[in-house]
PyMOL Python script that loads the backbone (N, CA, C, O; Angstrom):
from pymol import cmd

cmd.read_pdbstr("""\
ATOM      1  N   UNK A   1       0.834  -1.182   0.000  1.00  0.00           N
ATOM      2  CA  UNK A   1       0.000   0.000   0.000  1.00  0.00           C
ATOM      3  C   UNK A   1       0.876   1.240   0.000  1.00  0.00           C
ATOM      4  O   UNK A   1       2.092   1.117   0.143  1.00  0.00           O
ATOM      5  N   UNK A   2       0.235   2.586  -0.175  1.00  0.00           N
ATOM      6  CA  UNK A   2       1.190   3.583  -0.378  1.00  0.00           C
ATOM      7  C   UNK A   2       1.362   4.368   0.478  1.00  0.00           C
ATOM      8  O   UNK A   2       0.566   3.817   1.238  1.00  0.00           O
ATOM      9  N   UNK A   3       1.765   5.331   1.139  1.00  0.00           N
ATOM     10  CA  UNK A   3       1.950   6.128   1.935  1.00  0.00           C
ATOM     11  C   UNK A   3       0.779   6.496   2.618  1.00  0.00           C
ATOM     12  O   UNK A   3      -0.147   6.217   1.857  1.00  0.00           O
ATOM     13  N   UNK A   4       0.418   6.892   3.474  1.00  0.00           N
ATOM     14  CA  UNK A   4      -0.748   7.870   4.414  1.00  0.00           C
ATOM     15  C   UNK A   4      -0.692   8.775   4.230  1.00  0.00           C
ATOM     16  O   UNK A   4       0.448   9.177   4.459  1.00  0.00           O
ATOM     17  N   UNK A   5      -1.502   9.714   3.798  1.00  0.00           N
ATOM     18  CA  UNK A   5      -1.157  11.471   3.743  1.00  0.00           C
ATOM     19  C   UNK A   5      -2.177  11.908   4.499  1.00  0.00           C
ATOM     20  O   UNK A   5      -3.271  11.812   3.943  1.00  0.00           O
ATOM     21  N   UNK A   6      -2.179  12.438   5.775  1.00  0.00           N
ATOM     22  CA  UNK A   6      -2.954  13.011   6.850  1.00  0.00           C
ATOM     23  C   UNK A   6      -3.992  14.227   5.651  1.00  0.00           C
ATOM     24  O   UNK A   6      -3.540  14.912   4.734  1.00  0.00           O
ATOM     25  N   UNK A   7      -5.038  14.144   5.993  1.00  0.00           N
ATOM     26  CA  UNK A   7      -5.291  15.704   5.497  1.00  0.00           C
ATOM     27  C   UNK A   7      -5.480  16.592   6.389  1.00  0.00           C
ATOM     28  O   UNK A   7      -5.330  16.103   7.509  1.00  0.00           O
ATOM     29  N   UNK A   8      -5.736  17.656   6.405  1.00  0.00           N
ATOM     30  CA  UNK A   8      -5.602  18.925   6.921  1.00  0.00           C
ATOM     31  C   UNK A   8      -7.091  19.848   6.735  1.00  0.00           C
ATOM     32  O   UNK A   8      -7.502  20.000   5.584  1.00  0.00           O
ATOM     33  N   UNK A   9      -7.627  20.261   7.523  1.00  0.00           N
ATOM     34  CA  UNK A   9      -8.337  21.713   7.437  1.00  0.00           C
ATOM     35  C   UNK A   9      -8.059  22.386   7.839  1.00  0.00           C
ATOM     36  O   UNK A   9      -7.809  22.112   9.013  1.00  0.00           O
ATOM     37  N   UNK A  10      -7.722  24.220   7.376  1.00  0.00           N
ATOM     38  CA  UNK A  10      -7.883  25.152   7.808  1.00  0.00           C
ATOM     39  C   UNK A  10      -8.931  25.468   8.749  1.00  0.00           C
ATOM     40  O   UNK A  10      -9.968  24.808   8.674  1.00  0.00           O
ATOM     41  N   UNK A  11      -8.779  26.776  10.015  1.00  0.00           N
ATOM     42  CA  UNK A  11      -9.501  26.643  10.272  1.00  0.00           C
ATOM     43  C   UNK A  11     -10.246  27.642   9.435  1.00  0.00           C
ATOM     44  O   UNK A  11      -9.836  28.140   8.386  1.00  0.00           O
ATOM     45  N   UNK A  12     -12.015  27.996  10.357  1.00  0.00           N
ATOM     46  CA  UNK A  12     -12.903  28.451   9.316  1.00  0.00           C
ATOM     47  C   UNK A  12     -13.795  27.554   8.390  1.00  0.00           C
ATOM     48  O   UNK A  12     -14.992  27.746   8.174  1.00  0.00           O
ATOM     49  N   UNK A  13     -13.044  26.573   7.893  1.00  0.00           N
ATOM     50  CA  UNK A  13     -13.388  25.704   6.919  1.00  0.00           C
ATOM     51  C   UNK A  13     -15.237  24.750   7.384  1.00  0.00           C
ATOM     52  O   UNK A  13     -15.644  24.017   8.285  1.00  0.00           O
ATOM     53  N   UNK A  14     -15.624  25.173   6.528  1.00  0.00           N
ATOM     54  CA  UNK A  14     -17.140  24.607   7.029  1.00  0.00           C
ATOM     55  C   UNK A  14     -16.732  22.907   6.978  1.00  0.00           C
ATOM     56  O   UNK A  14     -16.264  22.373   5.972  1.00  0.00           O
ATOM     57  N   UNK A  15     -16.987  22.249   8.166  1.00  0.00           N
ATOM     58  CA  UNK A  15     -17.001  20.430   7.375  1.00  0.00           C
ATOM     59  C   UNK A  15     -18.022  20.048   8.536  1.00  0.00           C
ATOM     60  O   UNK A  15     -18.679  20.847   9.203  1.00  0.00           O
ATOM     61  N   UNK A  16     -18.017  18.486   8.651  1.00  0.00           N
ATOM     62  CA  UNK A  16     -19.101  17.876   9.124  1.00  0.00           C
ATOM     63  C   UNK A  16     -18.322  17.421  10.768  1.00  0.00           C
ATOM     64  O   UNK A  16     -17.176  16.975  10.833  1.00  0.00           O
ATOM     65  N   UNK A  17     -19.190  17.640  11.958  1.00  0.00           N
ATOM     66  CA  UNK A  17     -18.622  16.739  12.878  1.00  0.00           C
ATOM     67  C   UNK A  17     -17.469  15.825  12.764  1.00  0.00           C
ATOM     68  O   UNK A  17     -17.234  15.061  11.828  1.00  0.00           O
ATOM     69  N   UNK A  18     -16.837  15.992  13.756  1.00  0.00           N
ATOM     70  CA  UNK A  18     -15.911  15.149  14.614  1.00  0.00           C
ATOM     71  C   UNK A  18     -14.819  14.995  15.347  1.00  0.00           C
ATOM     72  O   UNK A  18     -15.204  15.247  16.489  1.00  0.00           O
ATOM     73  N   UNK A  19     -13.547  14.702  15.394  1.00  0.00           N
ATOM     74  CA  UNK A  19     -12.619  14.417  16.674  1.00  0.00           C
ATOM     75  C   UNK A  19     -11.585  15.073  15.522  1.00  0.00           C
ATOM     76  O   UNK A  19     -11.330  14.614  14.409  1.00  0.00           O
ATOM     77  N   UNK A  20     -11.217  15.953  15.976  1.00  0.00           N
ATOM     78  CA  UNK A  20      -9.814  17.062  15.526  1.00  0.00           C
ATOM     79  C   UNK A  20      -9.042  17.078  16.183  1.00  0.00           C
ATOM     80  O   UNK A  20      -9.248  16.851  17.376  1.00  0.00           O
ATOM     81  N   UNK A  21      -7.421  17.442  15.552  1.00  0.00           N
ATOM     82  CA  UNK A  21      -6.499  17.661  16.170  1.00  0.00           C
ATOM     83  C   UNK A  21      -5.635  18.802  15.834  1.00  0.00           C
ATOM     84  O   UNK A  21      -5.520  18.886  14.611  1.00  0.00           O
ATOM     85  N   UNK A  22      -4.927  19.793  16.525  1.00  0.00           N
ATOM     86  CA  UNK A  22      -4.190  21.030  15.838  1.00  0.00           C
ATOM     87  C   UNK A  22      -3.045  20.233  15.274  1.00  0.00           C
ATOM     88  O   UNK A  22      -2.496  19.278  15.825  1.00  0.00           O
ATOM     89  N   UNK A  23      -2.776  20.724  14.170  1.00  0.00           N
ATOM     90  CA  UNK A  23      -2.092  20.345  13.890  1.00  0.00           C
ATOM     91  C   UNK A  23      -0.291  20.663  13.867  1.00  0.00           C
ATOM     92  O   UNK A  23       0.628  20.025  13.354  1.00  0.00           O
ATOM     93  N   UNK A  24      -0.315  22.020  14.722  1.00  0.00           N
ATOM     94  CA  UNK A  24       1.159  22.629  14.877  1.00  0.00           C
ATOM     95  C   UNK A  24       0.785  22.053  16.762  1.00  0.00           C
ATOM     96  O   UNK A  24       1.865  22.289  17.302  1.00  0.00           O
ATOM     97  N   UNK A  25       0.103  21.633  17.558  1.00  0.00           N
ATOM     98  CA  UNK A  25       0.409  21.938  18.713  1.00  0.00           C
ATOM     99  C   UNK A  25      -0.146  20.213  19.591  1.00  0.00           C
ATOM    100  O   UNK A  25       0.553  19.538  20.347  1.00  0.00           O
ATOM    101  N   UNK A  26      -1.618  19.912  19.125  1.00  0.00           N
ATOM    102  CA  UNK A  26      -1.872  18.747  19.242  1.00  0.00           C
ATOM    103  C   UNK A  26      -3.022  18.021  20.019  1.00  0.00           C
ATOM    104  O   UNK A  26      -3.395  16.897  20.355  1.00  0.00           O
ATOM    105  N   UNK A  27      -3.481  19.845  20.132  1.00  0.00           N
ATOM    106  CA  UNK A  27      -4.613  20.012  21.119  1.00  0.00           C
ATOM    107  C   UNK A  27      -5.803  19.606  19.952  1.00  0.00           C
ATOM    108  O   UNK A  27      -6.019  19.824  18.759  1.00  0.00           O
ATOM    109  N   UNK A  28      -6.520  18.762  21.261  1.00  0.00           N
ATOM    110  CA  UNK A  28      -7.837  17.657  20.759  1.00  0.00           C
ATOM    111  C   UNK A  28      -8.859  18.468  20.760  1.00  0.00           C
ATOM    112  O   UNK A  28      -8.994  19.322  21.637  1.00  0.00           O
ATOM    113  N   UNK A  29     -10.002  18.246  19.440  1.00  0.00           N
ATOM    114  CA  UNK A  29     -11.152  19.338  19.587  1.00  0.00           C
ATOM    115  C   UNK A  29     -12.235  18.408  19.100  1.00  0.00           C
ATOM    116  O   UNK A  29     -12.090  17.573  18.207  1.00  0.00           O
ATOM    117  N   UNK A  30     -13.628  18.706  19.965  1.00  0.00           N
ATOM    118  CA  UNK A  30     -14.395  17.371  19.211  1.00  0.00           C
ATOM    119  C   UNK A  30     -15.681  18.843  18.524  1.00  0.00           C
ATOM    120  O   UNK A  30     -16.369  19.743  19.005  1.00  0.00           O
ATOM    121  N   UNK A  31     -15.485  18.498  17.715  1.00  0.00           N
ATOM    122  CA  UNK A  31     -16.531  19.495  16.617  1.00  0.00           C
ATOM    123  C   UNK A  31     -17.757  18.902  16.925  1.00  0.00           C
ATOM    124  O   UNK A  31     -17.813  17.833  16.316  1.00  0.00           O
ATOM    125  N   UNK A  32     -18.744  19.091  17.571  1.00  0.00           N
ATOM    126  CA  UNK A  32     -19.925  18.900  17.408  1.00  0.00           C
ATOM    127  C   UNK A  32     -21.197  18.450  16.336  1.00  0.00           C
ATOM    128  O   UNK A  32     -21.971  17.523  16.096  1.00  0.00           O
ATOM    129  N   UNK A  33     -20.892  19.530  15.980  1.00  0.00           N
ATOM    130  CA  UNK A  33     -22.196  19.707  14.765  1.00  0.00           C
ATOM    131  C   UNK A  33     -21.712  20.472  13.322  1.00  0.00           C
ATOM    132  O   UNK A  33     -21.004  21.478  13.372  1.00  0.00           O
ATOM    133  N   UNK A  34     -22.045  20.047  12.384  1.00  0.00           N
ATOM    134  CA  UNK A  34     -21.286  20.491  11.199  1.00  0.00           C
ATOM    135  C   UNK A  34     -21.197  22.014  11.278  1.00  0.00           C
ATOM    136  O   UNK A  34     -22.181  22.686  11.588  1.00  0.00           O
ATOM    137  N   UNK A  35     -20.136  22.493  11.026  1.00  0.00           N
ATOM    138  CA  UNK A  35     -19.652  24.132  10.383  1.00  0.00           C
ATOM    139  C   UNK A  35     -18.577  24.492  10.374  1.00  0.00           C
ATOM    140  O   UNK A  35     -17.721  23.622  10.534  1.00  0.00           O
ATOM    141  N   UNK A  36     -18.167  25.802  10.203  1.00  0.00           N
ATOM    142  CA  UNK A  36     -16.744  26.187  10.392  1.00  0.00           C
ATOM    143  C   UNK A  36     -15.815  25.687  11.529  1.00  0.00           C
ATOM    144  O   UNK A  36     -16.275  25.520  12.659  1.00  0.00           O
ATOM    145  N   UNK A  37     -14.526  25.449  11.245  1.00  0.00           N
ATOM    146  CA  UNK A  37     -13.424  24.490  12.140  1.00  0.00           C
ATOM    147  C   UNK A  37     -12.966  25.986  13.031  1.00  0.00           C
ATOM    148  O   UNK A  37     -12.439  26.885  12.375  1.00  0.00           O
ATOM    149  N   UNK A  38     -13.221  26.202  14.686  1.00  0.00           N
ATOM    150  CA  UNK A  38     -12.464  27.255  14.924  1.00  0.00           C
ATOM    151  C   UNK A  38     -11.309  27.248  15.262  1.00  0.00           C
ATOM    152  O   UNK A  38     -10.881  26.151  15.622  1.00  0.00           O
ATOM    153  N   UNK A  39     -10.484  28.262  15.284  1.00  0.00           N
ATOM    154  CA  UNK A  39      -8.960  28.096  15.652  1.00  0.00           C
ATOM    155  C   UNK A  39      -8.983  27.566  16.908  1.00  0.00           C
ATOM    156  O   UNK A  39      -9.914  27.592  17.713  1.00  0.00           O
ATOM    157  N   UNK A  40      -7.886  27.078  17.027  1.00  0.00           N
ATOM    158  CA  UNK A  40      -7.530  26.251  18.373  1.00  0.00           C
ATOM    159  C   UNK A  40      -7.292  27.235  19.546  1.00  0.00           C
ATOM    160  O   UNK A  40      -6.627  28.269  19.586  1.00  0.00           O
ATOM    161  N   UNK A  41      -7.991  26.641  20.437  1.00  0.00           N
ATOM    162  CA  UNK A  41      -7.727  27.900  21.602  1.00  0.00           C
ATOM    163  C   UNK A  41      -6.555  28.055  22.157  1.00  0.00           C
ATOM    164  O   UNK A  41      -6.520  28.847  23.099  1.00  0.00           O
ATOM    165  N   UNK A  42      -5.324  27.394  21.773  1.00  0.00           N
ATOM    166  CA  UNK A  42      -3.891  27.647  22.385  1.00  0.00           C
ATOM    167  C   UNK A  42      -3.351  28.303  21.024  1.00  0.00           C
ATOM    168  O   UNK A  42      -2.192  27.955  20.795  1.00  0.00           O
ATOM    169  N   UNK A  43      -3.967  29.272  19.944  1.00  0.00           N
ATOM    170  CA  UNK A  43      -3.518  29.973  18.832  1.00  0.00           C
ATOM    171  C   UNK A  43      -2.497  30.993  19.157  1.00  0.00           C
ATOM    172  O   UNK A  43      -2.817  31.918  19.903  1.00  0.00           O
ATOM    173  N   UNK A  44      -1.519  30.932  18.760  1.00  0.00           N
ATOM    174  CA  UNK A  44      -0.299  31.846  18.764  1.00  0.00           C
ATOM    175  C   UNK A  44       0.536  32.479  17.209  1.00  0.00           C
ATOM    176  O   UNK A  44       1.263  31.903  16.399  1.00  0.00           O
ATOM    177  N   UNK A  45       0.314  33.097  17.242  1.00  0.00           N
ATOM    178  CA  UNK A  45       0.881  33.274  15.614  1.00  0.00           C
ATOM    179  C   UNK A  45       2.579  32.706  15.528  1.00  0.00           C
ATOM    180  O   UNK A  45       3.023  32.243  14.477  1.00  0.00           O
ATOM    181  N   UNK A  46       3.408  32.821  16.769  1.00  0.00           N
ATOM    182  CA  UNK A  46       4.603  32.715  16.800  1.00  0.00           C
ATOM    183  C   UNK A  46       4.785  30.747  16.524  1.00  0.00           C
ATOM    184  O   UNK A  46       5.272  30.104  15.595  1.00  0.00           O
ATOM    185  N   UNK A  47       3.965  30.229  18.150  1.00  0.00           N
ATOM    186  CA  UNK A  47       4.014  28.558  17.700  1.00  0.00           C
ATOM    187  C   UNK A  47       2.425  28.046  16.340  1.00  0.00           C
ATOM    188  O   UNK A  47       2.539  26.929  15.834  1.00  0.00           O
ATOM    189  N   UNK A  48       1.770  28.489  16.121  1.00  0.00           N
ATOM    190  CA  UNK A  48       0.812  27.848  14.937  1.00  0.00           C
ATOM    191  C   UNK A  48       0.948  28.295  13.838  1.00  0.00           C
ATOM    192  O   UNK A  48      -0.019  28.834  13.299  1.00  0.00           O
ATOM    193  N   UNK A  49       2.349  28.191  13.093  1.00  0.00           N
ATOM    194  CA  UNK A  49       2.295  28.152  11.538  1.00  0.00           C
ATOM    195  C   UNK A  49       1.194  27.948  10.595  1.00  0.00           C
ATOM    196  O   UNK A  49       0.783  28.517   9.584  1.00  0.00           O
ATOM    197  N   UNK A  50       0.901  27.037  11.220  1.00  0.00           N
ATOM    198  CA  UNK A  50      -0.421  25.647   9.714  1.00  0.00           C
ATOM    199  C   UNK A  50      -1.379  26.451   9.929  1.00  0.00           C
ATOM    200  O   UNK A  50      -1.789  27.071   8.948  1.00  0.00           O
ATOM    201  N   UNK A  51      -2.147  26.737  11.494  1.00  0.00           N
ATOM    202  CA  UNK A  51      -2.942  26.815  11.615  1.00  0.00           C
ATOM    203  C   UNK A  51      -4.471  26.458  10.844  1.00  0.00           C
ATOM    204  O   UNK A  51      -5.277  27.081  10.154  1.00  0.00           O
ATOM    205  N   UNK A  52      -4.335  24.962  11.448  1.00  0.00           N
ATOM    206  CA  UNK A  52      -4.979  23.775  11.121  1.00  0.00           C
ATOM    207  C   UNK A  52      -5.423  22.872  11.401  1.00  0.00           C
ATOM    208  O   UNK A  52      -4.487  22.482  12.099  1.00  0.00           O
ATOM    209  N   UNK A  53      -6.694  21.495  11.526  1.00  0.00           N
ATOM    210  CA  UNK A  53      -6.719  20.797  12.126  1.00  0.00           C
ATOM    211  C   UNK A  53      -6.572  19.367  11.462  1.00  0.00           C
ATOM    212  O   UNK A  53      -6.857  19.214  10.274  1.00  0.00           O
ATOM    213  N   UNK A  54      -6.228  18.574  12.062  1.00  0.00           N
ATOM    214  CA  UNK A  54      -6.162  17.067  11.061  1.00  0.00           C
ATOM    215  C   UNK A  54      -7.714  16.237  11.935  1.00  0.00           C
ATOM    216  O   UNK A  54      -8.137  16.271  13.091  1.00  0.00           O
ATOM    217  N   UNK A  55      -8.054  15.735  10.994  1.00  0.00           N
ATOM    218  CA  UNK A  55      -8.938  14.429  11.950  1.00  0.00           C
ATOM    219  C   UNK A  55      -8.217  13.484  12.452  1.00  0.00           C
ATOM    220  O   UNK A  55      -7.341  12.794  11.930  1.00  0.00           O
ATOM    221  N   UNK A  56      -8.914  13.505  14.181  1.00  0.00           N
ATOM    222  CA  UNK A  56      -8.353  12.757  14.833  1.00  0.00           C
ATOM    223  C   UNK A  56      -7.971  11.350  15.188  1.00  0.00           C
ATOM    224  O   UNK A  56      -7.019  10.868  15.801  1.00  0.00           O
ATOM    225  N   UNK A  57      -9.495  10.639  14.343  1.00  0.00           N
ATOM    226  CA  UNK A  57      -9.958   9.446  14.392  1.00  0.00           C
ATOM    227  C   UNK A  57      -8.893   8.436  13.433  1.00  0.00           C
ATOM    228  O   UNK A  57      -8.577   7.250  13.516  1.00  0.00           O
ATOM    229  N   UNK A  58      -8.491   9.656  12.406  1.00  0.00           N
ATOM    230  CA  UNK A  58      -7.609   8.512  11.411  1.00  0.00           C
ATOM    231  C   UNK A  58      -6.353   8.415  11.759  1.00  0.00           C
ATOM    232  O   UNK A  58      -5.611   7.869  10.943  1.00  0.00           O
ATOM    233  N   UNK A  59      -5.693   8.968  13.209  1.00  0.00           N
ATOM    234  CA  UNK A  59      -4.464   8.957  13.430  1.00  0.00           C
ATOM    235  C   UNK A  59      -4.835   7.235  14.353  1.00  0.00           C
ATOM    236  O   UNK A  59      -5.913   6.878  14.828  1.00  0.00           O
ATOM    237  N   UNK A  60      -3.558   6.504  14.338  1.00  0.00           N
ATOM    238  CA  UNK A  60      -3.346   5.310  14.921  1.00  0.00           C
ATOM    239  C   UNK A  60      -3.347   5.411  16.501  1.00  0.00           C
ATOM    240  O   UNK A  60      -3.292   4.339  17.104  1.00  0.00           O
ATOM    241  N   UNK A  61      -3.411   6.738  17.339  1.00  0.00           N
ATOM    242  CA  UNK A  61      -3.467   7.018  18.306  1.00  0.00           C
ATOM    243  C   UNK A  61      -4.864   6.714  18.664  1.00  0.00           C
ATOM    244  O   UNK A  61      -5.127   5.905  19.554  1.00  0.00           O
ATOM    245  N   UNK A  62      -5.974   7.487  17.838  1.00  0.00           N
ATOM    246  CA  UNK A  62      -6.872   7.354  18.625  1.00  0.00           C
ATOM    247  C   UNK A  62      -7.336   5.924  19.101  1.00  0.00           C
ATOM    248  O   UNK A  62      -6.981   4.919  18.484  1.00  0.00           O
ATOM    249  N   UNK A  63      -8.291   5.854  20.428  1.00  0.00           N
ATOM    250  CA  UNK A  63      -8.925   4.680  20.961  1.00  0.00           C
ATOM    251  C   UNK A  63      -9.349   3.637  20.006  1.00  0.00           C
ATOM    252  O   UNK A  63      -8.976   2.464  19.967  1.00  0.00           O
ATOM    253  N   UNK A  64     -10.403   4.407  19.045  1.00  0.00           N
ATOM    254  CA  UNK A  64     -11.103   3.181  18.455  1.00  0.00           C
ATOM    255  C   UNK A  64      -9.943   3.117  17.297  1.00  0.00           C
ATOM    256  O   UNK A  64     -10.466   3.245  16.191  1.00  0.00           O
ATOM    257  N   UNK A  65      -8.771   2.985  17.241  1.00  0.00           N
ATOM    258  CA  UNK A  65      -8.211   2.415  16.156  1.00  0.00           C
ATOM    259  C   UNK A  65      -6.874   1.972  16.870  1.00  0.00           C
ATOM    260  O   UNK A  65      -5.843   2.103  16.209  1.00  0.00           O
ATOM    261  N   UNK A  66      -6.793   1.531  17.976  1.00  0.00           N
ATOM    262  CA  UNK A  66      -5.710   0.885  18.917  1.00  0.00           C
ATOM    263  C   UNK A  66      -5.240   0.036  18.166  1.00  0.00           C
ATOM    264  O   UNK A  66      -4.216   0.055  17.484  1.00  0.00           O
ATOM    265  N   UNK A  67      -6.101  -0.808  18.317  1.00  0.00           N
ATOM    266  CA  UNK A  67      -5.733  -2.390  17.386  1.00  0.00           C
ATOM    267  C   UNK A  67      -5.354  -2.390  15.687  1.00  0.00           C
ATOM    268  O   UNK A  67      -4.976  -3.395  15.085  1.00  0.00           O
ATOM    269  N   UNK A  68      -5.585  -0.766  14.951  1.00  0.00           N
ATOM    270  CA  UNK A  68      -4.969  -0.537  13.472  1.00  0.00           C
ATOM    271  C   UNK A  68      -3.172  -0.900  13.492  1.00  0.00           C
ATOM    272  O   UNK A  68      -2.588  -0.664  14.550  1.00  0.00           O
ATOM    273  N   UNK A  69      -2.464  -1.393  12.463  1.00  0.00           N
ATOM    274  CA  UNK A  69      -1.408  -1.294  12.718  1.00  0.00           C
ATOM    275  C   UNK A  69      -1.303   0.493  12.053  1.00  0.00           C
ATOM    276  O   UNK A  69      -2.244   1.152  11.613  1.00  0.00           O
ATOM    277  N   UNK A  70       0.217   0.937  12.183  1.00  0.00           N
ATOM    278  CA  UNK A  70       0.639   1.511  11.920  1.00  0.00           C
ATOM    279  C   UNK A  70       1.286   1.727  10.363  1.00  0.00           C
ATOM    280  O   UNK A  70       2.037   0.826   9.990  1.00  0.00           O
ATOM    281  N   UNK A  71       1.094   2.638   9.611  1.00  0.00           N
ATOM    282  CA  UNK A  71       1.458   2.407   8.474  1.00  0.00           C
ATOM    283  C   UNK A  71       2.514   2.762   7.934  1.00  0.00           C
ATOM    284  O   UNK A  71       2.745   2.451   6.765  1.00  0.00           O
TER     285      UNK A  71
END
""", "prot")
cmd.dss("prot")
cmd.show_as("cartoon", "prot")
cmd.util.cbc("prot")
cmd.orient("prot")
């Protein structure tokens, strides 16, 4: 199989529910209900470059994917 490429949202970005992660810092955000992604509340212009979130669920960390191997 080929590589994993995390994706990324800006924040702002309208999407649908679920388990986020910043992606310059690492702080967990659970989006509720579909709409704009807000900036992470530890936002710093100096440490959040990306200023961005990845979904959380598809990293090998989270709970319900313990038992995924690693890719």
């Amino acid at each position: 199989m080929g590589d994993r490429v995390d994706r990324i949202y800006a924040y702002g970005i309208s999407i649908a529910a679920g388990s986020f992660e910043c992606v310059d810092c690492g702080h967990r955000h659970e989006h509720a209900e579909p709409g704009p992604l807000p900036p992470c509340p530890r936002y710093l212009d100096s440490t959040h470059a990306r200023a961005a979130w990845r979904p959380w669920r598809d990293r090998a960390d989270h709970p319900e994917n313990r038992s995924a191997p690693l890719r």
